[in-house]
N, C-alpha and C positions, 0 to 999 in steps of 0.2 A: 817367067811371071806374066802374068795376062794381063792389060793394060784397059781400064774401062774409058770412056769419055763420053761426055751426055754434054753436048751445046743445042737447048732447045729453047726454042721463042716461039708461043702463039701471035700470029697475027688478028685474029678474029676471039675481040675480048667475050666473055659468057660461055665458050665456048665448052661444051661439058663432055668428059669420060667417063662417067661410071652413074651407076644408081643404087637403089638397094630394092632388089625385085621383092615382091610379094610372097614369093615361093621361098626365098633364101632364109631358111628359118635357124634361127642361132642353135636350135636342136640337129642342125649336123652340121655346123661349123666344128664340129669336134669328137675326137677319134683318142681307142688307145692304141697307143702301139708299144710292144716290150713294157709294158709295166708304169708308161706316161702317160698324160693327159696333154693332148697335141689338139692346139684350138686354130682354127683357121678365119685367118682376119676378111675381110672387106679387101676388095681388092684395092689397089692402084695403080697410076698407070706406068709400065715399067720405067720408063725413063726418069721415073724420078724415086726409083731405087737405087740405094748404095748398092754394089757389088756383094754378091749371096756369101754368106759366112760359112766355113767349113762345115763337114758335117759333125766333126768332134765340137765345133765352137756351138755349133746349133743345138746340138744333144747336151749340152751343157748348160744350153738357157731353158733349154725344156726341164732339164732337171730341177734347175733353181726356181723356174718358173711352177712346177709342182708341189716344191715345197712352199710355197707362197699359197697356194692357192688352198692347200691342205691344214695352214695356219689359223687358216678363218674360217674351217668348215664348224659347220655347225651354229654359226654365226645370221641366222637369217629373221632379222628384226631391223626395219624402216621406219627414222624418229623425225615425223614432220613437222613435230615446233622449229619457227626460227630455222635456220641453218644447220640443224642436227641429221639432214640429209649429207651433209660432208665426209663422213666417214663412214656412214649407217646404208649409203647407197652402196659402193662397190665393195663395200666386205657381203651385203648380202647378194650381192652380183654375183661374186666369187661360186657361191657353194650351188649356179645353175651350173655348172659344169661339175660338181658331183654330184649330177641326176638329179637333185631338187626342185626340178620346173616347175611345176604349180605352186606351191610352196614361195619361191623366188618370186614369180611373178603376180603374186596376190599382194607381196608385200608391195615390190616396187610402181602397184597402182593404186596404193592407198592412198586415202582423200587426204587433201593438207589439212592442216589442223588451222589452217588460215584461208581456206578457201571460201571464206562465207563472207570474208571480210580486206585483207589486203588484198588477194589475186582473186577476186571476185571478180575484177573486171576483165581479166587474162580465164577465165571459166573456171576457177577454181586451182591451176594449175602454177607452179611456184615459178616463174622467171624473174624474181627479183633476186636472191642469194647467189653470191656468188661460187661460191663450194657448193651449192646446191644448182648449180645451173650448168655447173661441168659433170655434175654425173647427169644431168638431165640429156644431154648432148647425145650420152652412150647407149644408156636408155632407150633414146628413143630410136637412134640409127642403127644401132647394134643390135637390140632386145625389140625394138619393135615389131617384128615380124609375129614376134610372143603375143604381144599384145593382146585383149579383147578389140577385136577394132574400133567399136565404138568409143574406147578410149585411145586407143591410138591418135585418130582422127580429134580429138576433143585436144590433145597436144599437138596435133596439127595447126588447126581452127587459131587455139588460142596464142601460137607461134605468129601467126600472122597478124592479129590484132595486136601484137607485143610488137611488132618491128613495122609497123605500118606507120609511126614515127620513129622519130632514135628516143629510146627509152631514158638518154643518159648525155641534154645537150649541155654541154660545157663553153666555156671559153677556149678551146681546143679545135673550137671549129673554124677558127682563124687559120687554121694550119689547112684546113680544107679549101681556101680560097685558092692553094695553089694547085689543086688535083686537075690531073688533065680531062675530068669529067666535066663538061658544063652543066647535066641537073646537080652533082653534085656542090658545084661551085654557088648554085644559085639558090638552092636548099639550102645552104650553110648562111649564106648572106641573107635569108628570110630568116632564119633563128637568132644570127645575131644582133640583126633591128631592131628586133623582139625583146632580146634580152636587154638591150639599150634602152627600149621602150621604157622597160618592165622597172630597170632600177632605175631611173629617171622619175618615175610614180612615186620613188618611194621617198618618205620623209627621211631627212638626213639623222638623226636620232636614230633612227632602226637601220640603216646600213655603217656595218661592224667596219673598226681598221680609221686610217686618219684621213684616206686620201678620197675627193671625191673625182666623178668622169670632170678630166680636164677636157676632154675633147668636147666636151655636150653641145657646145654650138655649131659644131664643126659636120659638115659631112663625110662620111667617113668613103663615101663609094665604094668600091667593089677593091679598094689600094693595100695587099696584103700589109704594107708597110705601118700606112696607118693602122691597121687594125692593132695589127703586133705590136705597137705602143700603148693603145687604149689595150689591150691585155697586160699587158707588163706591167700598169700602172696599180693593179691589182695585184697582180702577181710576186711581184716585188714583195708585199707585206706579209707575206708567208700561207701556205696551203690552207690553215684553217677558216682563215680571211677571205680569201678570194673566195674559198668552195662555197662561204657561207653565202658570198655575194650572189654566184651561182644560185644557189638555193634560191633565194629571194627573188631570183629575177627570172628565172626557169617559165621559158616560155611554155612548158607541156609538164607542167607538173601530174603529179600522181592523182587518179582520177577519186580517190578516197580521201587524202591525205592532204593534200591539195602541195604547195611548199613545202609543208611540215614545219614542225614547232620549233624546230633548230635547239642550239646551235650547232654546228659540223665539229664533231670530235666527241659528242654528249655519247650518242646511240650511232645505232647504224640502219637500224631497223625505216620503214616506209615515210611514217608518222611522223621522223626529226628528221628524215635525209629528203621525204617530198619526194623522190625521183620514182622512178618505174622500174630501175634496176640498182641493182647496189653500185653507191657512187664511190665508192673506196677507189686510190689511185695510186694505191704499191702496184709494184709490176706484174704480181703473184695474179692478183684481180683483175687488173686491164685485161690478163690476155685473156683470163674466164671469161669475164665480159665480150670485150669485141671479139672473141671468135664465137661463143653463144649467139650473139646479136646477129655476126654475122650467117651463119649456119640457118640458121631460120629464118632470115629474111631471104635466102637464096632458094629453102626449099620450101618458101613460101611466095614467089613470086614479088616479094616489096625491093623492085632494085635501087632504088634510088638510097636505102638505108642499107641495102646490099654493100653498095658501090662505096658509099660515105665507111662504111665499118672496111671496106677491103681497104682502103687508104689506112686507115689507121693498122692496118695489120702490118701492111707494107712498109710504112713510115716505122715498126716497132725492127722490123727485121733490119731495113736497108742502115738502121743506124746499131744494130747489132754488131754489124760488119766495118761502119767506122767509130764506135766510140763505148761498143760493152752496153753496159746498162744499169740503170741506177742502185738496185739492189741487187747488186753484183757477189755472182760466187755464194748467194747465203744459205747458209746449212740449214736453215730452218724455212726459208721462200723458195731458194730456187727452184726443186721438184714439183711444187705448187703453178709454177709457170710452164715448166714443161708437159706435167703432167695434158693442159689444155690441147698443147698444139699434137698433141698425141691425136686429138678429135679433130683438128684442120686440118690432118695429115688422111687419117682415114677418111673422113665421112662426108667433104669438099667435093665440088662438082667439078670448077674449075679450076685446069691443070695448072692455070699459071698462081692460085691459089695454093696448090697442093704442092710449088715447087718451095711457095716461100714458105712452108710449112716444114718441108724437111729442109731448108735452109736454115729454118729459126733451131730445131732438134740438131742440126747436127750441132752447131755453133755452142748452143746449151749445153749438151752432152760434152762436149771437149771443154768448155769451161771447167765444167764440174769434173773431168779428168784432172784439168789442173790441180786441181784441191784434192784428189782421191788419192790416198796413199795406206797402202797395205787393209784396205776393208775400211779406214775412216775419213772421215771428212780432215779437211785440217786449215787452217786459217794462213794469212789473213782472208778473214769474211766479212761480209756485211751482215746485218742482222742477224746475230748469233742465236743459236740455240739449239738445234739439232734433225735430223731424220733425213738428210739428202745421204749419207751414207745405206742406210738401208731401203732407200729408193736407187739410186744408180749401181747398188750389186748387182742386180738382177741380169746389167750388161756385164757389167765391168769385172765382179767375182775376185782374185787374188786375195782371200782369203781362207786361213784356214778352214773357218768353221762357217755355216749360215749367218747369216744376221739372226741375234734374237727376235728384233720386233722388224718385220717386213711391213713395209709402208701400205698401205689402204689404196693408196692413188698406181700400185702398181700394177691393179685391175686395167689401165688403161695403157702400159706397155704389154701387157702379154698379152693381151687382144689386139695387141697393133699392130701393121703390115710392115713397120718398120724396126730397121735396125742400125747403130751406128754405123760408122765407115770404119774399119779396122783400124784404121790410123792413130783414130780417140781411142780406140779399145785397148792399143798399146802404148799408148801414151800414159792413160790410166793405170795400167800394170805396170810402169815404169822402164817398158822394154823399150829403150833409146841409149843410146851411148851416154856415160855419168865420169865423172862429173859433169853437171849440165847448172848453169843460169840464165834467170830471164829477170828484167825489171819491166813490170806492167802498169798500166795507169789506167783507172779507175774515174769515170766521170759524176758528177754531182747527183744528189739523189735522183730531182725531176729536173732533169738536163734538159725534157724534151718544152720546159717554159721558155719563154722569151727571153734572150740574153743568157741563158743557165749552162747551157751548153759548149759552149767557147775552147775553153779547156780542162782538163783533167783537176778533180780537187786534190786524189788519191794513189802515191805509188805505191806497187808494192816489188818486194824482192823476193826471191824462190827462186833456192839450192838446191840442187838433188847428189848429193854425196852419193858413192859405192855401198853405203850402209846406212846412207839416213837421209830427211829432208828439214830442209833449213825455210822460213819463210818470215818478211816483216812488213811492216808497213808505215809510212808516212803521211802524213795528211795537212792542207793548210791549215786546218783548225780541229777542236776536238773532236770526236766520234762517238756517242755513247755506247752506239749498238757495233761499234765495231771490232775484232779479238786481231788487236796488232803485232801479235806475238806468236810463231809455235813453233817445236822445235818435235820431229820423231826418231827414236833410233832402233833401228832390227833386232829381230830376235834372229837365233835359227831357226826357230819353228815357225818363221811366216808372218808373224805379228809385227807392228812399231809400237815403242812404250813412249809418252810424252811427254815433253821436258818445257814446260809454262812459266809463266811468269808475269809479272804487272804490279804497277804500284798503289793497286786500288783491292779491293777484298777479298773481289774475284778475278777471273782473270780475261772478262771482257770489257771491251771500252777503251780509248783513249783520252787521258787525259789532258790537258792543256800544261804544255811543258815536258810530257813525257815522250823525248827524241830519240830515236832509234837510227843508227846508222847500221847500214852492211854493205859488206864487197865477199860476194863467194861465202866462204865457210869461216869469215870472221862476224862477228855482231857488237859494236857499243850503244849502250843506251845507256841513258843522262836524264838527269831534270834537275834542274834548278830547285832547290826546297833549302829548308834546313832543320826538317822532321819527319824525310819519308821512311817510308815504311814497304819493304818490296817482298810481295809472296810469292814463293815459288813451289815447284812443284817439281819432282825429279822420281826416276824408277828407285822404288826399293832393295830392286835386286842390284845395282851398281855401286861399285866400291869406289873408297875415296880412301885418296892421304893428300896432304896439305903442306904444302913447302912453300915456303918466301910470303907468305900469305897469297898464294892460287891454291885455287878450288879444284884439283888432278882428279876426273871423275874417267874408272873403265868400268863400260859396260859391252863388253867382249867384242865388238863389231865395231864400236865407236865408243873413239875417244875425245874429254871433252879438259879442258884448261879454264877454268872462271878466275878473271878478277874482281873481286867485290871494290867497288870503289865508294870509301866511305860508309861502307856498310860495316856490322858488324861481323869481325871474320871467323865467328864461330857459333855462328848462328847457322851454319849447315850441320853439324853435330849429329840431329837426330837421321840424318841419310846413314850414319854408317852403324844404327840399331835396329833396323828391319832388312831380310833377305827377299822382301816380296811386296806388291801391291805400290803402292803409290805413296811417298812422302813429301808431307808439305810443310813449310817452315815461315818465317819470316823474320826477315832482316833488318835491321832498324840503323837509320843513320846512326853513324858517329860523330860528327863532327863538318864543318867546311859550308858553303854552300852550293854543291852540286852532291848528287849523290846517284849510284848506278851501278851497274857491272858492264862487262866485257867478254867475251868468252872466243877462243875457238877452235872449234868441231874437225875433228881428225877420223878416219877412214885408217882404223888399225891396220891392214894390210899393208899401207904405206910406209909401217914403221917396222923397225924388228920386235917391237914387245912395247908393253904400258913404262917401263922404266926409259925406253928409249925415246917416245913422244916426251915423256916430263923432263929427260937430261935435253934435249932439241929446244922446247919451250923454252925452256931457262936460260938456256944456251944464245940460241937464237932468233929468239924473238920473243914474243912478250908486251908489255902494257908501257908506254912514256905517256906519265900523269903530269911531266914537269908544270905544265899551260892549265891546272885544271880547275884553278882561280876565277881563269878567264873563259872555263865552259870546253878546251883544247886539250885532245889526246891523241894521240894515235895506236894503234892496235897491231903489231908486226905477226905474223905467222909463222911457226916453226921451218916453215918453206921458202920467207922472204918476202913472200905479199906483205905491202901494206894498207889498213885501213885508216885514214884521216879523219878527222872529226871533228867540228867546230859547234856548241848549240846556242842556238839560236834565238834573240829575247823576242823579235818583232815577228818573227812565222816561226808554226810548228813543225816546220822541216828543218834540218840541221844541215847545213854543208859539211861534206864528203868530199873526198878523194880517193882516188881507187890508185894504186902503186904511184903517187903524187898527181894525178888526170884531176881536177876537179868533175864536179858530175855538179850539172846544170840540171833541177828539178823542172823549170818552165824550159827546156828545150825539148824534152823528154814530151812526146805526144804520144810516141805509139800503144797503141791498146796490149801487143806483145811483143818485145824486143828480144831475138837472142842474143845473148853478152857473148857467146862461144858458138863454137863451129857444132857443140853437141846441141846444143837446145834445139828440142822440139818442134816448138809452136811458134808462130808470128804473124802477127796481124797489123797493119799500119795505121796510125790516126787518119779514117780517112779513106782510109784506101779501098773499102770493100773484098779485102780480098783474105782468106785464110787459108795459112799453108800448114800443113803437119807432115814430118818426115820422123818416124821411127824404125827402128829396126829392119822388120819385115814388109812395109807398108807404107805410103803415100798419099796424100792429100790436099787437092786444092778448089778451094769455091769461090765463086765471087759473086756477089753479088751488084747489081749495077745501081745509078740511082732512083731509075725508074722502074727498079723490083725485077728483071731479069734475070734468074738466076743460073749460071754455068757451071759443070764441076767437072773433076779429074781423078780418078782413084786407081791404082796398080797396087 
């Protein structure tokens, strides 16, 4: 096995590798060969390539990558109201590589339909959306050569006039006082004077929130420390407060719009948000943003908004590496984040740019391994909702069939120069030694405030059984958008069918009171009520018989044991009248005040048959509810594990014990911990460093604090 190693450090910052000549026209970045469509990226510079992927793994992504591209032909229509370039730019992107050149590119220079008025003062040219500002990225570095040039150049022009201040100054530029740039340090402490200035002007009546500048008398100097209190002091009162204060006080507001009408959370649009770029601050848009911001001020000569946007890029990666990130793992955000650094990755000048760029992708991409199981996404997530499944097939595949709906943002991986580290890619296929656990911790949404960051809000658990994956999670307080439950089990023919649950409608969110404990292939969950009400969801094709009141569920690959605790025990009834599709039911307490199940998850292989898991269960091990008065179970395993469980009235984490071990939630910092000798992935609170060990495959990065990036792959 061939061992790679890349330890590279520029000394001389600016320093640039690569351009986009004038000659290099996106009309023969691309070839067929055998019956593909084979598009050739932008270059970059070797050393901050993973190790080249076989020719069967490559002919593989070319395949899936075809059918992607084949999904949206015919698709060549560009909608410039608003942000309706989000999905309308790279589906019509897609169908220049089936010969549609003029076609494509008359759409993709059409006038905005606000160019007369918001981006009137940018020439007409839309750099305020943020879905619209990452296909602007591709556009113009990728598809430019296309161009009329006189509009090329007019997206030039107005690139420059957009980054010749920062489009988007926040309270965040405090975080700037500590860059080892001095214009940068000193640009940052001239805006926040400013903004000092600005809400100082203003009448107490019109600044939103309870709390005004304690510091107002006080000189704040150049003292990161102070500043990071006079922020916090805002901050504290929650995002829509402080941004609104932001707003108000914006020393470069929008040159039409001026502030805007407020308040922050109404619109998003110029006119309520006053900024010059869209001020949304999920993680999905930061990166749109600062790598847009920054990409243009670079290939526009403004360094000093260059330099300010590379910190903030820096500052998103180097805390990648110790602490995750606020919208962590989400099925419905994450590809939205990645999708950006796809364009830092390509279209960057500077290498040490382009290293945090495939430092941030690779780290993303094995996140989102974690959660990839048999072709779907699968929880615990943050922001639920859907499509990072049919954006990370394109690497990842192990599934039987294509994805129905291929994501739009995937125009921006098959045009990319990059590709995962094998390591993620078998990670994501599950080729690692199993059974395998990990307990991970998950930090506060915007961790990156003042004080926010400290320690983890969110753990979660993730099993990977011979035949299934197990996954939960706990949190100090509730979670709305969080899905703290999922349970998958195999098929033979390559699929996982879902096994859900929650005590609320649907089956995402966290409740307040709703505790989950696990250790391995056990799960109890509890709440305190004395009217819930728990739906669940199990395969239609798995049979049940029911003895001593457990719920004996075989679905050929895996077997499953439930305690309903206090529920009603024949309220699973309708699983054993459909042989297919998905059945959902719901359970209603009975009585007591705790109510919940229990369940756990066997690996038929292990047993001699489904009678022989349920005679073991019964036998040996099983549910002790004695304590359950008092919130206290324990959960024994046919095999002798046990899981402890106390819930909890003052936090919404429950104490645990793992075969009698208590498990301390506040001791627990690492971002990935392996529980066993099989787990995969680990990353330390802290620590910068990511290791992946599967199968066939190896992998280590780390990143340093001062954005250094080193790796290792075999």
């Amino acid at each position: 096995m061939r061992a790679y190693l890349c330890i590279f450090t520029i000394i001389v910052l600016g320093m640039t590798c690569k351009g986009i000549p004038a000659e290099d026209h996106p009309q023969d970045r691309y070839r067929t060969e055998d019956g593909l469509i084979i598009i050739d990226p932008l270059p970059v510079p070797d050393a901050w390539r993973n190790p080249a992927w076989s020719k069967v793994e490559e002919r593989g992504f070319w395949g899936r990558a075809n059918y992607v591209i084949r999904h949206f032909e015919g698709n060549i229509s560009v909608h410039t109201e608003g942000e309706r370039e989000k999905s309308s730019y790279p589906i019509t992107m897609f169908n220049y590589f089936l010969g549609e050149h003029e076609r494509v590119m008359a759409q993709l220079q059409k006038e905005d339909n606000q160019a007369e008025t918001d981006h009137a003062w940018t020439k007409g040219i839309d750099y305020y959306w943020g879905f619209t500002i990452k296909g602007q990225m591709r556009k113009l570095f990728y598809f430019g050569p296309a161009m009329d040039e006189a509009y090329r150049q007019r997206m030039i022009d107005a690139g420059k006039i957009w980054t010749a201040d920062d489009p988007r100054p926040s309270f965040e530029l405090v975080s700037s006082l500590n860059s080892d740039r001095p214009q940068v340090r000193a640009y940052a402490l001239s805006l926040l004077r400013q903004f000092r200035e600005n809400i100082g002007k203003l009448d107490d009546d019109v600044i939103p929130g309870r709390v005004r500048d304690r510091y107002a008398d006080q000189d704040l100097g150049d003292d990161y420390q102070l500043w990071s209190q006079w922020w916090k002091q805002y901050a504290d009162q929650g995002w829509q407060t402080f941004e609104d204060i932001e707003r108000l006080g914006n020393p470069l507001p929008h040159p039409l719009h001026g502030v805007g009408s407020g308040p922050v959370g109404a619109r998003w649009d110029p006119s309520v948000r006053g900024m010059r770029v869209d001020a949304r601050n999920t993680d999905n848009l930061r990166a749109m943003r600062d790598i847009a911001v920054y990409l243009m001020a670079e290939k526009t000569g403004n360094e000093v908004v260059r330099d300010l946007y590379r910190d903030k890029i820096q500052r998103f990666v180097v805390n990648l590496y110790r602490k995750h990130h606020g919208e962590w793992d989400s099925e419905n955000y994450l590809h939205h984040t990645i999708a950006p650094y796809h364009n830092l990755y390509d279209f960057a000048q500077d290498e040490e740019v382009v290293a945090l760029a495939k430092a941030a992708l690779d780290y993303l991409y094995t996140a989102a391994a974690v959660k990839y199981y048999r072709g779907e996404a699968v929880a615990p997530t943050k922001r639920v909702g859907g499509g990072l499944n049919n954006f990370v097939w394109l690497y990842f595949a192990d599934r039987p069939e294509p994805v129905e709906r291929p994501y739009y943002d995937l125009l921006h991986s098959i045009t990319s120069a990059y590709r995962p580290p094998m390591a993620a890619i078998e990670l994501a296929r599950g080729q690692f030694p199993r059974p395998a656990e990990m307990i991970n911790s998950k930090p506060t949404y915007s961790f990156w405030l003042p004080g926010a960051g400290e320690s983890p809000e969110t753990w979660e658990t993730v099993y990977y059984g011979k035949s299934f994956y197990l996954g939960s999670a706990v949190s100090r307080s509730p979670q709305g958008d969080v899905r703290a439950f999922e349970m998958r089990l195999d098929t033979p023919d390559g699929w996982a069918r879902p096994f859900l649950a929650n005590s609320r409608n649907n089956f995402n969110g966290m409740q307040r009171g709703d505790q989950i404990g696990q250790y391995r292939n056990l799960v109890i969950w509890l709440r305190k009520d004395d009217g819930a009400r728990f739906r669940f969801q199990l395969p239609g094709e798995a049979s049940l018989v029911r003895e001593a009141d457990v719920w004996f569920i075989d679905h050929g690959l895996t077997y499953l044991a439930i305690h309903p605790i206090n529920l009603d025990p024949n309220a699973i009834a309708p699983l054993g009248k459909k042989d297919s599709g998905e059945v959902r039911f719901d359970a209603r307490q009975t009585g007591g005040n705790y109510a919940g199940f229990a369940f756990e998850a066997a690996d038929a292989e292990d047993y001699g048959d489904f009678a022989d898991f349920r005679r073991r269960v019964l036998s040996d091990g099983g549910l002790d509810a004695s304590g359950l008065d008092q919130g206290r179970l324990s959960l024994t395993s046919a095999q002798g594990h046990v899981l402890g469980y106390q819930h909890h009235d003052d936090d919404n984490r429950p104490q645990i014990s793992r075969d009698g071990e208590v498990y301390d939630w506040d001791k627990h910092m690492d971002v990935y911990r392996p529980m066993d000798d099989n787990a995969p992935l680990s990353v330390g609170w802290g620590s910068g460093v990511m290791r992946i060990v599967t199968n066939n495959a190896r992998f280590e990065q780390t990143v340093s604090e001062d954005g250094t990036v080193t790796f290792s792959a075999e």
